[in-house]
C-alpha positions as CSV (number, residue, x, y, z in Angstrom):
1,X,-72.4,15.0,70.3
2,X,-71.6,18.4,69.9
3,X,-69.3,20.4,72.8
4,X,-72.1,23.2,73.3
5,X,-74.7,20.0,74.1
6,X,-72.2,18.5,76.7
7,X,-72.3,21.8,78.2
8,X,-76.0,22.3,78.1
9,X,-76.6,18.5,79.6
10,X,-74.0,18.7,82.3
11,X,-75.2,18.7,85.8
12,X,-71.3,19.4,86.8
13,X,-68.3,20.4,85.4
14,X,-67.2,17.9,82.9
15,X,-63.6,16.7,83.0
16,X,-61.5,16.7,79.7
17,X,-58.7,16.2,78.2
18,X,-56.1,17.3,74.9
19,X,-53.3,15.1,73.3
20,X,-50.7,14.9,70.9
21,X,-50.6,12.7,67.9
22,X,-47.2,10.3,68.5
23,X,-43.9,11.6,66.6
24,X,-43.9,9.8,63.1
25,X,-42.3,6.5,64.0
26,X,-44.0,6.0,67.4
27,X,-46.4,3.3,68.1
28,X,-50.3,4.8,68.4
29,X,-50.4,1.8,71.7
30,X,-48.8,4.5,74.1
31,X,-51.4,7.0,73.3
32,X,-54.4,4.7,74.0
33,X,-52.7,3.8,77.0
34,X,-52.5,7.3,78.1
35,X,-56.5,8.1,77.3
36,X,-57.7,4.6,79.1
37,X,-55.6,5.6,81.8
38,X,-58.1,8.5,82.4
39,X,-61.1,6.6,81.2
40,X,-62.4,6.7,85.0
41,X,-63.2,10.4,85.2
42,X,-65.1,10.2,82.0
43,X,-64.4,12.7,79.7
44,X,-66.5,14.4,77.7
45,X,-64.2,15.2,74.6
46,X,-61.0,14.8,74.0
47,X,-58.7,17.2,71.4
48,X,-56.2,16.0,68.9
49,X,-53.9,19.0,68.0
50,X,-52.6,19.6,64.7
51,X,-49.1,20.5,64.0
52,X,-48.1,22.0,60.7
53,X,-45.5,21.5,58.7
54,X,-41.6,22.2,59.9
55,X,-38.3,22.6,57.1
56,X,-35.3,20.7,57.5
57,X,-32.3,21.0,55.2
58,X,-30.6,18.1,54.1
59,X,-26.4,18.4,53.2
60,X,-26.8,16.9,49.2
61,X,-23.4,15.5,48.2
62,X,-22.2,18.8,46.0
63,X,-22.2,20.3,49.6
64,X,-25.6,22.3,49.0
65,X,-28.1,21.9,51.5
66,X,-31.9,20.8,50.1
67,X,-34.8,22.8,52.0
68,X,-37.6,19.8,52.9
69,X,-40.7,19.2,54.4
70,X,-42.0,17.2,56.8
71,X,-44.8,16.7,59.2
72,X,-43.6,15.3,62.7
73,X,-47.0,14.7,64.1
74,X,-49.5,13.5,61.4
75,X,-52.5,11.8,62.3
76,X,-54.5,14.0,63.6
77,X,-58.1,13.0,61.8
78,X,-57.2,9.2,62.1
79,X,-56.6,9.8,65.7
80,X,-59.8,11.3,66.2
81,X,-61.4,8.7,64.1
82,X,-60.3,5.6,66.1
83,X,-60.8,7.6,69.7
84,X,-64.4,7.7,68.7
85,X,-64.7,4.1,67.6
86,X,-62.6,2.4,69.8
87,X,-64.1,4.5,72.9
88,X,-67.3,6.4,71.5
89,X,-65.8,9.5,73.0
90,X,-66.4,12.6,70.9
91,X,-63.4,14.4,69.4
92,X,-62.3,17.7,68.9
93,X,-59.6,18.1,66.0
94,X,-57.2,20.9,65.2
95,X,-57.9,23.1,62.5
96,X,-55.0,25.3,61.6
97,X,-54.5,28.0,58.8
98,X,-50.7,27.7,58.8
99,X,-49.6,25.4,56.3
100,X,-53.0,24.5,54.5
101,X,-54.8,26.1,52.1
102,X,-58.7,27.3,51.8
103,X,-58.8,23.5,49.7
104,X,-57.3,21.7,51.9
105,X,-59.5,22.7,54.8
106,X,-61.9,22.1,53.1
107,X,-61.0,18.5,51.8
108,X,-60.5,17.9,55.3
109,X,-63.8,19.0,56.6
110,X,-65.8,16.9,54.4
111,X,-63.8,14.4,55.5
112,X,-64.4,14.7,59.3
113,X,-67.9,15.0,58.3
114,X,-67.7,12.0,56.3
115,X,-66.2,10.6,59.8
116,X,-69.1,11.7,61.9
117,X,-66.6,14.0,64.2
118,X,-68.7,17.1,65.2
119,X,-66.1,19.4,66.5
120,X,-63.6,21.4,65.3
121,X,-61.4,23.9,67.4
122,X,-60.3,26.2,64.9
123,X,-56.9,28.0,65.3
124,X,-54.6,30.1,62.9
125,X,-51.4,27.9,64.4
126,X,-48.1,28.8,65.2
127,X,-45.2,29.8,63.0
128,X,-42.6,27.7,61.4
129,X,-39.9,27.7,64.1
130,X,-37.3,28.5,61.6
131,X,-38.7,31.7,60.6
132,X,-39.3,34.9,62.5
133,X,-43.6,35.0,62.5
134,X,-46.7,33.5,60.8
135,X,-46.8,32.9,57.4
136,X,-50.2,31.9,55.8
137,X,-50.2,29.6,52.8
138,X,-50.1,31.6,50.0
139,X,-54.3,30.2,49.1
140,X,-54.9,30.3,52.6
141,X,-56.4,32.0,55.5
142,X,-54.3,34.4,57.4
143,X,-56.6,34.4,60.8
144,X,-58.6,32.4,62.8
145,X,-61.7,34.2,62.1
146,X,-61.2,33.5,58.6
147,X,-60.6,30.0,59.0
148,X,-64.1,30.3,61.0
149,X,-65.8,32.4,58.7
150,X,-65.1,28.9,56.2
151,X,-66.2,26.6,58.6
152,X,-69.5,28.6,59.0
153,X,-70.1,28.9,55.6
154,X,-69.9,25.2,55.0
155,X,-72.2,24.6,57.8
156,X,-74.7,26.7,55.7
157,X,-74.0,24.5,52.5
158,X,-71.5,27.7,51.1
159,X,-68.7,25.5,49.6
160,X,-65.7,27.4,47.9
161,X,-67.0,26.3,44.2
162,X,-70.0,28.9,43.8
163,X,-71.3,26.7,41.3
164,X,-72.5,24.0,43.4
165,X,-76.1,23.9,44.1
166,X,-78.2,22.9,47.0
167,X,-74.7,21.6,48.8
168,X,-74.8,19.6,51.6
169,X,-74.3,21.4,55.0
170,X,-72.1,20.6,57.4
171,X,-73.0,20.3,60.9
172,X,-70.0,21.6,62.8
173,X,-69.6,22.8,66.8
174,X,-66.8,25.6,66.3
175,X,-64.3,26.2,68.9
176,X,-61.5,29.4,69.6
177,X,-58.8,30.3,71.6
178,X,-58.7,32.7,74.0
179,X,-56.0,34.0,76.1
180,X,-56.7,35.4,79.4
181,X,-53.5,36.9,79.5
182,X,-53.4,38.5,76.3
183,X,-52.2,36.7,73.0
184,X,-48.6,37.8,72.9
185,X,-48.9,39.7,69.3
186,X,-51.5,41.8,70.4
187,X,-50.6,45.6,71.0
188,X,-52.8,45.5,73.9
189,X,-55.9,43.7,75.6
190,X,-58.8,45.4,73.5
191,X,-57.5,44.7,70.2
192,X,-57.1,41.1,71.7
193,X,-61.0,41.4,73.1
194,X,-61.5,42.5,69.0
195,X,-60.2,39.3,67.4
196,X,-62.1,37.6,69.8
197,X,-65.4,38.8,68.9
198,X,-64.8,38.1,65.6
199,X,-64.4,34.7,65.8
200,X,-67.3,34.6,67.8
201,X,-69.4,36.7,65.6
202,X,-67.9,34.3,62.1
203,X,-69.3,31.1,64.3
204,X,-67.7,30.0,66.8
205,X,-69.7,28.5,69.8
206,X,-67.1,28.0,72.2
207,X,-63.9,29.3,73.7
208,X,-61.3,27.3,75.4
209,X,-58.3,29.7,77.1
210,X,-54.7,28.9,76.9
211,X,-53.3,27.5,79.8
212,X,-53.2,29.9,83.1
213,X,-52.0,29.3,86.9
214,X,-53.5,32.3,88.5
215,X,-57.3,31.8,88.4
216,X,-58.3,35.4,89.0
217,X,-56.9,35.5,85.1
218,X,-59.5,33.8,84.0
219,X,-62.4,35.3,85.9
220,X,-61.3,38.4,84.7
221,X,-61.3,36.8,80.7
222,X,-64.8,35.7,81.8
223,X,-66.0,39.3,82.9
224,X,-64.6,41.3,80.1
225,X,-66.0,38.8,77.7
226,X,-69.1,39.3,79.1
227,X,-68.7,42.9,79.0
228,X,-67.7,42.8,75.2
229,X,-71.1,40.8,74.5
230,X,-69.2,37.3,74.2
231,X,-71.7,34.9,75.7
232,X,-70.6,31.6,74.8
233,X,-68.8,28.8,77.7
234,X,-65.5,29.7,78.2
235,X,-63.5,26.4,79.4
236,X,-60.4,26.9,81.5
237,X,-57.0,25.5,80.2
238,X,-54.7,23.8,82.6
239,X,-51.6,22.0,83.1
240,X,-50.1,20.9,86.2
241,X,-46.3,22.2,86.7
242,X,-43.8,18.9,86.5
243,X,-40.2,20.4,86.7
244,X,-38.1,22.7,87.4
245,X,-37.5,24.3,84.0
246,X,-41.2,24.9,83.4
247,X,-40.6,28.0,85.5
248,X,-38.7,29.7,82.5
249,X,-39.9,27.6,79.9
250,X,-44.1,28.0,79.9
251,X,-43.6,31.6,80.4
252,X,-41.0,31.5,77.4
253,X,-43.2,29.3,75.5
254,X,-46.8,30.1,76.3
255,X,-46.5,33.8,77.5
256,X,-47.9,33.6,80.7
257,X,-47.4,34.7,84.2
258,X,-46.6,32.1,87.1
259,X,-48.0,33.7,90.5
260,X,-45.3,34.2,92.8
261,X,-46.5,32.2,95.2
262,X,-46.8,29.1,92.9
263,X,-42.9,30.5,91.7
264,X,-41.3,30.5,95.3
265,X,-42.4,27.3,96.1
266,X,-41.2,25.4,93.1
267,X,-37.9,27.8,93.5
268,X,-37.5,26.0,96.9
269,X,-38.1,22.4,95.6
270,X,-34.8,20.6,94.6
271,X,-35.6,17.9,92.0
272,X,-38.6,17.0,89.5
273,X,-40.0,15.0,92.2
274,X,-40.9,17.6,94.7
275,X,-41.9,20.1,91.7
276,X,-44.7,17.5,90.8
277,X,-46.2,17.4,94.6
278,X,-46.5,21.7,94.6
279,X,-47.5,21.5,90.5
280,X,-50.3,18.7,91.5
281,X,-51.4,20.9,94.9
282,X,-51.3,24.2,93.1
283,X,-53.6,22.4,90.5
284,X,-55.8,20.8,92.2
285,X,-57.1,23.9,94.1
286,X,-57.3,25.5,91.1
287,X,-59.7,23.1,89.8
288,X,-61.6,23.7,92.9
289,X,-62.0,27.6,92.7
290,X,-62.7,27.1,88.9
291,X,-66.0,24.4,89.9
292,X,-66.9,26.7,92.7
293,X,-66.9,30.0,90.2
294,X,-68.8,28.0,87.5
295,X,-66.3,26.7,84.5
296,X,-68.5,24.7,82.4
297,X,-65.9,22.2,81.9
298,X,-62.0,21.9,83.2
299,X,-59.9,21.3,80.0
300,X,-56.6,19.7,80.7
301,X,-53.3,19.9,78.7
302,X,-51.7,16.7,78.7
303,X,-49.1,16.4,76.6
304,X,-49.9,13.1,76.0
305,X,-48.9,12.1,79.6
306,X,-52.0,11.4,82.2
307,X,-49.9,10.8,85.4
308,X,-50.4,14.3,87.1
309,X,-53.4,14.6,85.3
310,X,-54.8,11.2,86.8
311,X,-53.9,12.5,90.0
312,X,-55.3,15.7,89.6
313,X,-58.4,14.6,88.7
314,X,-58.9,11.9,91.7
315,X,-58.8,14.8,94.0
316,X,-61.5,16.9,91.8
317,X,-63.7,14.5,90.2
């Protein structure tokens, strides 16, 4: 089932949830463990991100170093594939410019059509972390709204060989980000409100918002987007704080604002412990305010790790 029909069935807000594929090497059983530890609250959907590819350099025996690549966090589609089977919850994959070309997306479409995965959450991706910003593959798309604009195309049987006639369609729900506190290479918020709306206006149906910890940022996201004539659900992105170097870190990392009042009390806290209590409390009344104003669904960052989330979600669901 598609995202948008969850949404337009739901007599509540739905609970769900996003992981990370295991580290190349790691056992797949600790990620099921993690997903029927939340199996209770029923969710929805569930998203597999996609991580691109990362350079190492490896010392060769004249002294030279060898650039290489490697994935650290492949898996993504069979992930999604054996979630659906092996719990007939619907998946929502990755889909990221950086690293792939306008083939390879497309490869990779058909085969999460071939799959019978309905959902895609379509993202340009982060840089390489050895290199200074965001390269596109040199055949590839340099935006999410391009990588949209494909996706919609092949839901209207407009493959990237014009020659092929009366192509099947796909039958893709497409997702975005958003960022209620501004994507951090954006000049300003209404260029940000302008990338926006063209992802919306290439296709896609939905929005979920990177991760926030002061609601009235996303009811303001909500407003403006309204304001901007962007009328599709908006789902709220959250993450309960675990420990004490998430204070610097997620703002680092995710460029975002803590409230000070979630700030002073973690400040006061004085090991990982205590942080989880005020990170669980902080989130739980989040979840709260976000039902009360209307969130279509509450969309929860996992990190492949359901013990705050578990908790979370007994208070809330």
């Amino acid at each position: 089932m598609k995202v948008t029909e969850h949404i337009q069935k739901a007599e509540r807000t739905l609970f769900t949830i996003e992981i990370l594929p295991p580290k190349k090497g790691e056992n797949i059983d600790t990620l099921f463990s993690h997903v029927e530890s939340l199996l209770d609250f029923a969710p929805s959907f569930i998203d597999v991100t996609y991580h691109r590819e990362e350079y190492v350099y490896k010392e060769q025996t004249d002294g030279s170093f060898k650039k290489l690549v490697t994935r650290k966090r492949p898996g993504t589609v069979g992930i999604c594939a054996a979630i659906q089977n092996r719990y007939n919850i619907d998946t929502v994959p990755h889909l990221i410019c950086g690293g792939f070309s306008k083939e390879d997306t497309e490869n990779m479409l058909i085969e999460l059509d071939f799959l019978g995965i309905e959902n895609i959450l379509a993202l340009r991706g982060d840089p390489v972390k050895s290199e200074p910003g965001f390269k596109p593959h040199p055949e590839g798309h340099c935006y999410a709204s391009e990588l949209i604009g494909q996706v919609n195309d092949m839901n209207n049987g407009v493959y990237l060989n014009s020659e092929l006639q009366d192509a099947y369609p796909t039958h893709f729900c497409i997702g975005a980000a958003g960022y209620p506190e501004k994507h951090f290479e954006s000049p300003n918020l209404d260029t940000d409100f302008d990338h926006l709306k063209a992802k919306v206006e290439r296709g896609a149906e939905f929005i979920v918002t990177q991760m926030f910890f002061d609601n009235q940022a996303y009811f303001n996201f909500v407003k403006r987007c309204r304001e901007n004539d962007i009328h599709v659900p908006i789902i709220p992105g959250l993450k309960p704080m675990a420990t004490l170097k998430h204070l610097s870190l997620l703002p680092q990392f995710f460029h975002l604002d803590i409230p000070e009042a979630l700030s002073r009390e973690v400040a006061k806290c004085k090991d990982n412990k205590a942080v989880k209590e005020v990170g669980i409390e902080w989130c739980v009344q989040q979840c709260k305010e976000l039902i009360e104003f209307g969130a279509p669904v509450l969309h929860f960052y996992t990190m492949s790790r359901s013990e705050l989330v578990k908790r979370v979600a007994k208070e809330v669901f």
